[in-house]
C-alpha positions in Angstrom: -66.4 -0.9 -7.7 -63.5 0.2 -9.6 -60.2 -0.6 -8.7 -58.3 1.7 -6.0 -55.4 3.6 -7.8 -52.3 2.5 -6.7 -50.9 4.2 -3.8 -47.1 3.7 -3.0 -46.8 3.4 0.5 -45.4 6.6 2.5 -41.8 6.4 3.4 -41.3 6.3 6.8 -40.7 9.3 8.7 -37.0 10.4 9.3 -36.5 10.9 12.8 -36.8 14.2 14.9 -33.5 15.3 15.4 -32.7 15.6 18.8 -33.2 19.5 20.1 -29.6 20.1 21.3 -29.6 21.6 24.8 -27.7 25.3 24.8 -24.2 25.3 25.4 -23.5 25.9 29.3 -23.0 29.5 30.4 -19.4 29.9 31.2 -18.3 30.1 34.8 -18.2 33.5 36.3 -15.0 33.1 38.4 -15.0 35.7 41.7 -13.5 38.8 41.3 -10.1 38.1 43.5 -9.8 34.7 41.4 -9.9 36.1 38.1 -7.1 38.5 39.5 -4.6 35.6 40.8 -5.3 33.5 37.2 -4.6 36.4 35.4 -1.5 36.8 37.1 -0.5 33.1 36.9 -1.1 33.2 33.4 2.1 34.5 32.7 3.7 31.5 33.0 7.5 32.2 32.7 8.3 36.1 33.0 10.0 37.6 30.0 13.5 37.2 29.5 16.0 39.4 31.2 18.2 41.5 29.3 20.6 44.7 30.3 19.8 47.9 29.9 21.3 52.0 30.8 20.0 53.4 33.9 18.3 55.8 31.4 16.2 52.9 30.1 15.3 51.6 33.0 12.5 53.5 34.3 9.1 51.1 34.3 10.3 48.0 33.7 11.5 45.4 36.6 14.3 44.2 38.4 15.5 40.4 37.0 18.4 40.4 39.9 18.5 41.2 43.2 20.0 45.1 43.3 23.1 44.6 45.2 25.9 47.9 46.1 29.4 46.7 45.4 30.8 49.3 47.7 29.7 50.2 51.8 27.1 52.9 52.0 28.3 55.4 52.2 31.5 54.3 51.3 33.6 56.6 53.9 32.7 58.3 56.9 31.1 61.6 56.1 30.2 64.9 57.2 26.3 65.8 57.5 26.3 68.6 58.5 28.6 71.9 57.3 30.4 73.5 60.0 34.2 71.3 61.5 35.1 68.1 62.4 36.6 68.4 65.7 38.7 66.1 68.6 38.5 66.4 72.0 37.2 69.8 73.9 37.2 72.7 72.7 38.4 75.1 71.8 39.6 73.9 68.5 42.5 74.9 66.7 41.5 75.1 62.9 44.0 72.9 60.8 43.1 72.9 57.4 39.3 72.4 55.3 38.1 69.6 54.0 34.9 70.3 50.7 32.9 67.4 49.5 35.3 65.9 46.8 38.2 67.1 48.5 39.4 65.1 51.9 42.1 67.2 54.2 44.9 64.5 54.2 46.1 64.4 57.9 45.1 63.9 61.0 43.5 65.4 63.7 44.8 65.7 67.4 42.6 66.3 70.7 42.4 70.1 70.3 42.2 70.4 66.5 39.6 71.4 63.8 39.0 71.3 60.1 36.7 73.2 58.9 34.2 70.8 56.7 31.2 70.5 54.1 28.5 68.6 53.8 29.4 65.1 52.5 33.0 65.9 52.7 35.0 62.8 54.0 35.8 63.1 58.0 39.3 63.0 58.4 41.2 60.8 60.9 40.8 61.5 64.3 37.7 63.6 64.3 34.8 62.8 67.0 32.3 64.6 65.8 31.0 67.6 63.4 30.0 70.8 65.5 27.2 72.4 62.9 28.3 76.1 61.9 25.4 77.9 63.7 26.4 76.4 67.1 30.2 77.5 66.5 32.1 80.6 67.5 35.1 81.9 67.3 37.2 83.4 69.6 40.0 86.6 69.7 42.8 84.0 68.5 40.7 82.8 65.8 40.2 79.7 67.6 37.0 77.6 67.6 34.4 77.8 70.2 31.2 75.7 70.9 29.1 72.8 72.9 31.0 70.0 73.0 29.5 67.1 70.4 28.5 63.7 71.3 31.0 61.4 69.9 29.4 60.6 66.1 27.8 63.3 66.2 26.6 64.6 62.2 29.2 61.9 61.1 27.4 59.0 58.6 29.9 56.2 59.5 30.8 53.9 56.9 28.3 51.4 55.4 25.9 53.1 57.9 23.4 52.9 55.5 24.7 49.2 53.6 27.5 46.9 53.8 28.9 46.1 50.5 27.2 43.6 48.7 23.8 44.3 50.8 20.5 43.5 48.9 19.2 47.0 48.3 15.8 46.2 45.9 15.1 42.9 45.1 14.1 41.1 42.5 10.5 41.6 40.7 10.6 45.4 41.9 9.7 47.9 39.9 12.1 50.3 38.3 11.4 53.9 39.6 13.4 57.3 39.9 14.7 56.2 43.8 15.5 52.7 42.1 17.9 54.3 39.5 19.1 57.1 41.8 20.7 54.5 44.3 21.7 52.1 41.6 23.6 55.3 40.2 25.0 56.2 43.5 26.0 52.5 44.4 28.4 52.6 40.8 25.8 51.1 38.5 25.5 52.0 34.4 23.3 49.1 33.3 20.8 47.4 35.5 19.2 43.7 34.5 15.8 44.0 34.1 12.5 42.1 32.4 11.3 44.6 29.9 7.5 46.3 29.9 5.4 43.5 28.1 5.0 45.2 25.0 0.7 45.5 24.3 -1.6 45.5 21.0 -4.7 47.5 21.2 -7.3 46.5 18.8 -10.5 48.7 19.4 -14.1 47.2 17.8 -17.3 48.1 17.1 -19.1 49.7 13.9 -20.3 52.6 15.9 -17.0 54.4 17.1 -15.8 57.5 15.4 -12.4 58.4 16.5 -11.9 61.9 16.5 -14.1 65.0 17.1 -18.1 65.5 18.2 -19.6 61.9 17.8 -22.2 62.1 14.8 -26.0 60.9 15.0 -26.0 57.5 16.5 -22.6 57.4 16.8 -20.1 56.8 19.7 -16.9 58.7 20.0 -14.0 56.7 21.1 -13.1 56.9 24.7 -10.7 53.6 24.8 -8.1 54.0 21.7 -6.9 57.5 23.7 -7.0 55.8 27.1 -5.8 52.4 27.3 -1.9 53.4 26.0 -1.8 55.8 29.1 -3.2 52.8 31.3 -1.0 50.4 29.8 1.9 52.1 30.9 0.6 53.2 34.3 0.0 49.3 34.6 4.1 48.7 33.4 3.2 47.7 29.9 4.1 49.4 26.5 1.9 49.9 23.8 3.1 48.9 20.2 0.2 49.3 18.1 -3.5 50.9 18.7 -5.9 49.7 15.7 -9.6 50.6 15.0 -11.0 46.9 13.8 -15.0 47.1 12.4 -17.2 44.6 12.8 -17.8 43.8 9.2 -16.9 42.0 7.5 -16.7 39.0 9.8 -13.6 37.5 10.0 -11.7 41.0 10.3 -10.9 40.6 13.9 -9.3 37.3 13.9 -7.0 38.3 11.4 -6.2 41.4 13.2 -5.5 39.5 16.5 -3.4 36.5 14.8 -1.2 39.4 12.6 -0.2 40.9 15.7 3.1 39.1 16.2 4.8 41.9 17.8 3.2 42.0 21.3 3.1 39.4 24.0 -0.3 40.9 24.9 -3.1 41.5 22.1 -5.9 43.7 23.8 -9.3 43.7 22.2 -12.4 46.2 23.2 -16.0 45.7 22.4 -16.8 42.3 20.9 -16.3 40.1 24.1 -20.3 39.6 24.3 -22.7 37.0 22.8 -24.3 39.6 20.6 -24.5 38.7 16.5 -21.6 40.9 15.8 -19.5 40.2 19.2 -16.4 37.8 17.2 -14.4 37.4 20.5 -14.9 34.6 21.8 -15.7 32.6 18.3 -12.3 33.6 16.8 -10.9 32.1 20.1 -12.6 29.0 19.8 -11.9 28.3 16.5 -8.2 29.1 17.2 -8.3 26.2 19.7 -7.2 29.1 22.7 -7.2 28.1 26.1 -9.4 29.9 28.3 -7.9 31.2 31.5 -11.1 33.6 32.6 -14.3 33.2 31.0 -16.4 36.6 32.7 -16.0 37.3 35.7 -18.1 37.8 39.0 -18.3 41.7 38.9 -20.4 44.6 37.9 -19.5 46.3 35.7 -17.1 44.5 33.6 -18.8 40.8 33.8 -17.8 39.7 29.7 -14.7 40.1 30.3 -11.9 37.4 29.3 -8.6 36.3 29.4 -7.2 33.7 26.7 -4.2 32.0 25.6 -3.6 31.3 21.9 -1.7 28.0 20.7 1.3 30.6 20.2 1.4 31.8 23.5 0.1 35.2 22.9 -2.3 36.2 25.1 -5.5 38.1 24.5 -7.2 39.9 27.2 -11.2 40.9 26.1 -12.4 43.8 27.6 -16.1 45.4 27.6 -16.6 48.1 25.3 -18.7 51.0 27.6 -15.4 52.8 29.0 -16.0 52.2 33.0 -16.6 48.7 32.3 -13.4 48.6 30.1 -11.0 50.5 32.9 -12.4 47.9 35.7 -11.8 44.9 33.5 -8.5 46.3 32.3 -7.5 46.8 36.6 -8.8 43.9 37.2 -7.1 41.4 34.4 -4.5 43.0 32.3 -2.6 44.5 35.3 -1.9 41.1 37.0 -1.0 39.7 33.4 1.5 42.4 33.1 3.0 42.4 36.6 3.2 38.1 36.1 4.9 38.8 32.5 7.3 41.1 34.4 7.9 38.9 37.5 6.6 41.2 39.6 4.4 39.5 43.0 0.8 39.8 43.3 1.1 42.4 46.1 -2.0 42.1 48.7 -4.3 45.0 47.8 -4.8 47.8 50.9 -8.1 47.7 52.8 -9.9 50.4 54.0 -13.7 51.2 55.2 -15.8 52.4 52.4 -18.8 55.0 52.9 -21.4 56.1 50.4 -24.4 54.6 48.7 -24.3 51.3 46.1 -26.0 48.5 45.9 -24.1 45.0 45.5 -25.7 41.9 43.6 -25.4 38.5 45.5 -22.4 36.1 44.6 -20.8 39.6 42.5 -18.5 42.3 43.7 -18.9 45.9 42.9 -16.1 48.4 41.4 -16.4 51.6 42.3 -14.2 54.4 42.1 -13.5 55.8 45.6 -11.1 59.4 46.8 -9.6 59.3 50.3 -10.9 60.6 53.0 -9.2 60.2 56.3 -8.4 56.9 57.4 -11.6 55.9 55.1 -12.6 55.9 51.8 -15.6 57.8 49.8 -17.8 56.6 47.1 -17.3 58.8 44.1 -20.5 59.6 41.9 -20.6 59.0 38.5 -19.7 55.4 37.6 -22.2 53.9 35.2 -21.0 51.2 32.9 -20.3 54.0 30.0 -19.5 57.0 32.3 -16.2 57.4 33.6 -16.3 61.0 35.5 -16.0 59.3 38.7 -12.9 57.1 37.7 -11.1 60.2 36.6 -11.4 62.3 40.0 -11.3 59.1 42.2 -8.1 57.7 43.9 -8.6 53.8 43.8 -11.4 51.6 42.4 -13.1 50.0 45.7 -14.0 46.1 45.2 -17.2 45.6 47.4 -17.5 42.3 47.9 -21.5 40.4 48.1 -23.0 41.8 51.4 -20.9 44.7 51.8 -22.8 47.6 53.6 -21.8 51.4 54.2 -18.8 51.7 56.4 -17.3 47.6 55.6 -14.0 47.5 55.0 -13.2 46.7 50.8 -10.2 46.3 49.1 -8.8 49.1 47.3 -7.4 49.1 43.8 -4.8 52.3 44.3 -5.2 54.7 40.6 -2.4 57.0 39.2 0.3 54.5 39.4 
């Protein structure tokens, strides 16, 4: 029997390695959560600074408004027609215009004929209005006699001086500056608008005209500055980013050094060519809300980069976008501006939509009565019924016609 050939023995066999389970799914936090971390992740409010009243308008008070002087600041005529003492009839003294007090003072008897916002002069009870007075043969002044105060606007009436008129964390508006003006104010100190880096994504998009064959027009670059502001933001840069190459996102969002906020559409998904949440991983972020317990809007995110900056990931289908916009970049804002989380208003919602269990449902409502009404139109990519509605309506798991839901006011 011939000899066997030599066989070298087989190595052994490396082990298996072991079949890694998937990473776990990130935790959807509830709708009204996401809201209040978004809001708390501004941790320290932007710095104060002073600005003119002209400036003012959007951003938020640092200080308490205060009025250094009573409101009004003398007693003052409110109605046109003549300060008078006593009973009538009135013998007419002298006139007294807005800007231009009469300097003396008036007896029981006496009148001075007198404009609205004109200071009162000493002496008078009470301003008889012009259609209620007469005169008589002698040219004296005839009408009802006044209860005392009557059309006078006292001193301070309105504030005392150095009464808290707005406090702080309000908003800036055309009533805010109007008293501030009126009060003897030039500069007011305010936390500017967090200023807001728009970086739109995707392959797909074209950005102006009729969308080509298999092509998307771009519904977020043109919308998100005009919902930045409405939210008390300002936009510094809007910038088309494609998905290839790779790596072209990440250095968009780490170059943007000129916003507090970097704002990134599309690409917030799991898909091959979604970079989001891979850039922000490898940039060691922290992540504040990782999707979110809605329809639509569920990938959306909220992130803060070793820097500080913070980048908020929305959808990219435009409806899903504006909810996850209302729903985390507003609260950012209003936190980086020291503005409260006010309560949202609550009304009964009618009209047909179906809610998932454990999710909460955004749809755009218009008022109607004490109620609100279900708006049609609000797929995902479809935003007809966002742009006629008044408020987006946050129906919560369960909800049924007629429950009550909390509204998300629009247009301001």
């Amino acid at each position: 029997m011939p000899p066997l050939p030599h066989v070298l023995p087989s190595p052994p066999s490396a082990p298996a390695a072991p079949v890694l389970p998937p990473p776990p799914a990130p935790r959807a936090v509830a709708w009204a959560e996401a809201r209040m971390l978004a809001h708390g992740a501004a941790r320290r409010p932007l710095r104060s600074v002073p600005v003119p009243l002209r400036e003012a308008a959007g951003s938020t008070l640092a200080d308490d408004l205060r009025t250094p002087l009573p409101v009004p600041a003398f007693d003052t005529a409110a109605m046109d027609g003549f300060a008078v003492s006593g009973r009538g009839p009135w013998t007419i003294r002298g006139v007294a215009r807005a800007g231009a007090a009469w300097p003396g003072e008036l007896g029981a008897g006496d009148a001075v004929e007198i404009s609205t916002g004109a200071p009162v002069p000493c002496g008078a009870d009470a301003v008889l209005p012009k259609e209620l007075a007469g005169r008589d043969g002698d040219g004296r002044v005839r009408g009802p006699v006044q209860e005392a105060g009557r059309h006078i606007r006292r001193t301070g009436e309105d504030a005392a001086a150095g009464a808290c008129l707005a406090p702080a964390g309000t908003r800036v508006g055309p009533a805010l500056i109007g008293i501030a003006a009126g009060c003897g104010h030039d500069t007011l100190s305010v936390r500017p608008r967090a200023r807001v880096a728009l970086l739109v994504s995707g392959d797909e998009l074209d950005l102006t005209g009729v969308p080509g064959p298999g092509r998307v027009r771009d519904a977020l670059g043109p919308l998100l500055p005009a919902l930045v502001a409405e939210l008390g933001g300002e936009t510094v840069a809007t910038r088309h980013v494609p998905d290839r190459p790779e790596g072209g996102l990440a250095s968009a969002v780490h170059a943007r050094r000129d916003a507090e906020v970097v704002v990134v559409t599309g690409s917030t998904s799991v898909g091959d060519t979604d970079q989001l949440r891979r850039l922000l991983a490898d940039a060691g972020a922290r992540m504040v809300v990782d999707t979110v317990a809605c329809r639509p809007g569920h990938p959306m995110l909220l992130a803060e980069l070793p820097t500080g900056r913070l980048v908020v990931g929305l959808p990219g289908n435009p409806y899903a976008a504006l909810v996850a916009a209302r729903t985390l970049l507003g609260p950012l804002i209003a936190g980086l501006a020291g503005r409260p989380a006010a309560p949202l208003p609550c009304l009964p919602v009618r009209g047909g939509a179906r809610t998932a269990p454990g999710s909460t449902r955004l749809v755009p409502v218009a008022w109607e009565g004490g109620e609100a009404r279900i708006v049609a139109g609000h797929g995902a990519a479809f935003l007809q019924g966002a742009a006629v509605a008044d408020a987006l309506a946050a129906l919560p798991p369960g909800w049924r016609d007629g429950d009550p839901a909390p509204l998300l006011p629009q247009h301001g």
